[in-house]
Structures are given as C-alpha cells and as structure tokens.
N, C-alpha and C positions, 0 to 999 in steps of 0.2 A: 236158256239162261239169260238173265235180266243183268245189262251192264252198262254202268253209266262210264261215260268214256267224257274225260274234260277235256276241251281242245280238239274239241273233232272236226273244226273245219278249217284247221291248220294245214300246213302240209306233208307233217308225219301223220296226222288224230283222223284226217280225211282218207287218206290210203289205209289207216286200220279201218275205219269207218266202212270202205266200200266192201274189202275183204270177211269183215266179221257178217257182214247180213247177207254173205253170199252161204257162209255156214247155217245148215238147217239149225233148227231149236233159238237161235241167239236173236235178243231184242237190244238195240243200242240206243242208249237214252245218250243223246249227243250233248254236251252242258258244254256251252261257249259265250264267250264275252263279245262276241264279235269285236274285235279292235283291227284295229290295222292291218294286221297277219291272219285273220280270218277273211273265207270267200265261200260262198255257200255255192259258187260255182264248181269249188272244188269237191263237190259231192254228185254231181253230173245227176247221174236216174236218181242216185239214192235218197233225194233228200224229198221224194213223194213213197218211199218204200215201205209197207206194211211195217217192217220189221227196225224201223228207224222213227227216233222220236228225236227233235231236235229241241232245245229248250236255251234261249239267249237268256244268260245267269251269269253274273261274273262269281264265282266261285268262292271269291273272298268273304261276301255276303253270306254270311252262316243259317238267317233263318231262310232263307233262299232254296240253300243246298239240301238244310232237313227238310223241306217241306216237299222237293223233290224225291228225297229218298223212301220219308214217307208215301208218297204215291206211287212211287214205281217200286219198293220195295228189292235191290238191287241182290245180289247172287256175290260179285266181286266188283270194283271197281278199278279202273285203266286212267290212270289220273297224267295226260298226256299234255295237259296247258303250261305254258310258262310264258313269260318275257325274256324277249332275248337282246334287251338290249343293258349288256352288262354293266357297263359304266354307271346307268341310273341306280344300278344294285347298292353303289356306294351309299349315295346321298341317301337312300331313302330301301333302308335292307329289309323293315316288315312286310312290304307289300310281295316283295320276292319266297318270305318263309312260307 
C-alpha cells in the first residue's frame, strides 16, 4: 500500500514513519516542509529504507502535491503536518486551513 504521509519528520509523522515500513507491503512517500520542527535525524535507519521515499514539499503548494501523487499514485493518505504555533493562526488563518 502506497501512502503519502505529510509531516513525517516531525515527531508524531517520524514515529508513524519508522513503524509503517516495518509493516510488510507499505511504501511511505514522506512529504515534509522541513521547518523548524522537522529533523531527518528523527527517522534514524529509515530514511535510506527501501520502502521510504522522502520528498521536501511544503504542502501548501498544490501543483507540488499533484505532481507527487501523480507519480506515486497513493492508496490513502496520513496527512500528519501542521504548525504548532497557535498564536500565528490568528493573524494569518489561511496558511493553517
């Protein structure tokens, strides 16, 4: 099963990350913005692993994301990115939708 996971080198998206490609059949297209709360340390083995695709995209960017999905053609998607810093949600709330 082909599953693009956003956020995966967070540190809930990197704990799904290690666990899902320990599951036979699953291929994890990892779609991360790398920012500040992103560390590709926090995917230790998995980020050389067969069954782990990592792709720095910020998610926001639409032709970005189809063009990802187009190539990996995904099964379900695990949409696990966000900002967490709430306060900025006020001033500026489309980037959080």
């Amino acid at each position: 099963m082909k599953i693009p996971l956003t956020g995966g080198c967070g540190f809930i998206g990197s704990a799904v990350v290690r666990q899902a490609i320990c599951q036979e059949g699953h291929y994890i297209v990892n779609i991360d913005k790398m920012t500040y709360a992103a560390s590709e340390g926090a995917l230790e083995d998995t980020l050389t692993h067969q069954s782990h695709a990592l792709l720095r995209q910020d998610i926001y960017e639409g032709a970005g994301i189809r063009a990802a999905f187009a190539e990996h053609q995904p099964d379900v998607v695990m949409h696990l990115a966000g900002e967490c810093h709430a306060d900025s949600s006020i001033d500026g709330p489309a980037a959080f939708v």
